[in-house]
C-alpha positions in Angstrom: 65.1 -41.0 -3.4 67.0 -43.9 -2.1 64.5 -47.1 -2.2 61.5 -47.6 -4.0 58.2 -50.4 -4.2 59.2 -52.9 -6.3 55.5 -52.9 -8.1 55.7 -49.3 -8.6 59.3 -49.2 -9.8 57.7 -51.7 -12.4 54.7 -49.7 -13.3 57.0 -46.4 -13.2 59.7 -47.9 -15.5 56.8 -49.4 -18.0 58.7 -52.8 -17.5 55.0 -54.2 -16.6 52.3 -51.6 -17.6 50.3 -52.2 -14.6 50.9 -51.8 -11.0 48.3 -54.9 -10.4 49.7 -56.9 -12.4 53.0 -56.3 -11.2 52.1 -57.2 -7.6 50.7 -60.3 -8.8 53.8 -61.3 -11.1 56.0 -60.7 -7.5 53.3 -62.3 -5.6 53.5 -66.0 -7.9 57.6 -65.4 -6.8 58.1 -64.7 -10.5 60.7 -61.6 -9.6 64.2 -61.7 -7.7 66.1 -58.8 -6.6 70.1 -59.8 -6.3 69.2 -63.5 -6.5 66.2 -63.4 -3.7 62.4 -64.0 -4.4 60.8 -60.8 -4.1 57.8 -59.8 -2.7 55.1 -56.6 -4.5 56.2 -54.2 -1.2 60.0 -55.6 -1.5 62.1 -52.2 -1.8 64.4 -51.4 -4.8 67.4 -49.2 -5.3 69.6 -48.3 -8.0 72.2 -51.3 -8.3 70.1 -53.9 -7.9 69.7 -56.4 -10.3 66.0 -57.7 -11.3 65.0 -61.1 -12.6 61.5 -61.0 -13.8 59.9 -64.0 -15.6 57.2 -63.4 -18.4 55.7 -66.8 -19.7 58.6 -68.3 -21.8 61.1 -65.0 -21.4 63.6 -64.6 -18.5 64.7 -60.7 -18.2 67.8 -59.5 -16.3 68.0 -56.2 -15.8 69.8 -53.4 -13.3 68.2 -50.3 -11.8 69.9 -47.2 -13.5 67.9 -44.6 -11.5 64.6 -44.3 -9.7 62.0 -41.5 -10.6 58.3 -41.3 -8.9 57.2 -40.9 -12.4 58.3 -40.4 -15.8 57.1 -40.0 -19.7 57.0 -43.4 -21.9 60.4 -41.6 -23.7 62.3 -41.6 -20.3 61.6 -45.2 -18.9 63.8 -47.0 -20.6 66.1 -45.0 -18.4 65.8 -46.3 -15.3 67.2 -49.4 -16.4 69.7 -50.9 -18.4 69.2 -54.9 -19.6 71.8 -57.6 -19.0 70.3 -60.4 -20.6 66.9 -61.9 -22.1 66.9 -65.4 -22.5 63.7 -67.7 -23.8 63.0 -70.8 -21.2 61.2 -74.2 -21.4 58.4 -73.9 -18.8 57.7 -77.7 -18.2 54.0 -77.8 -17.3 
């Protein structure tokens, strides 16, 4: 498998637990693939790099390897992280 759904590479991976939540996290332009806003339907492929925002917490990571599903011990695999940094989210 070459590409994959952004919001089910998310759920798949376990980086966000829910495949509804993870459309609407992309959907508020929350995500970035390579440095571009992405969009819930946007395809992924190994390589890419992934910029999600959680509240205060900025997470880079890059796609190892893409699976259609995995066990909770494996999907950590599918990605390594770069950096997690805290931000100021000015109201």
């Amino acid at each position: 498998m070459s590409t994959m759904r952004l919001d089910k590479f998310l759920k798949v991976s376990r980086l966000i637990k829910r495949r509804t939540l993870a459309k609407e996290v992309a959907d508020q332009g929350r995500i970035t693939i390579n440095g571009i806003t992405a969009k819930a339907s946007s395809n992924v492929k190994v390589g890419d790099e992934l910029q999600v925002r959680f509240g205060q917490k900025l997470v880079t990571v890059k796609i190892t390897n893409l699976q259609e599903s995995t066990r909770k011990e494996d999907a950590a695999n599918m990605y390594s992280i770069l950096k997690e940094e805290r931000i100021n989210v000015e109201q």
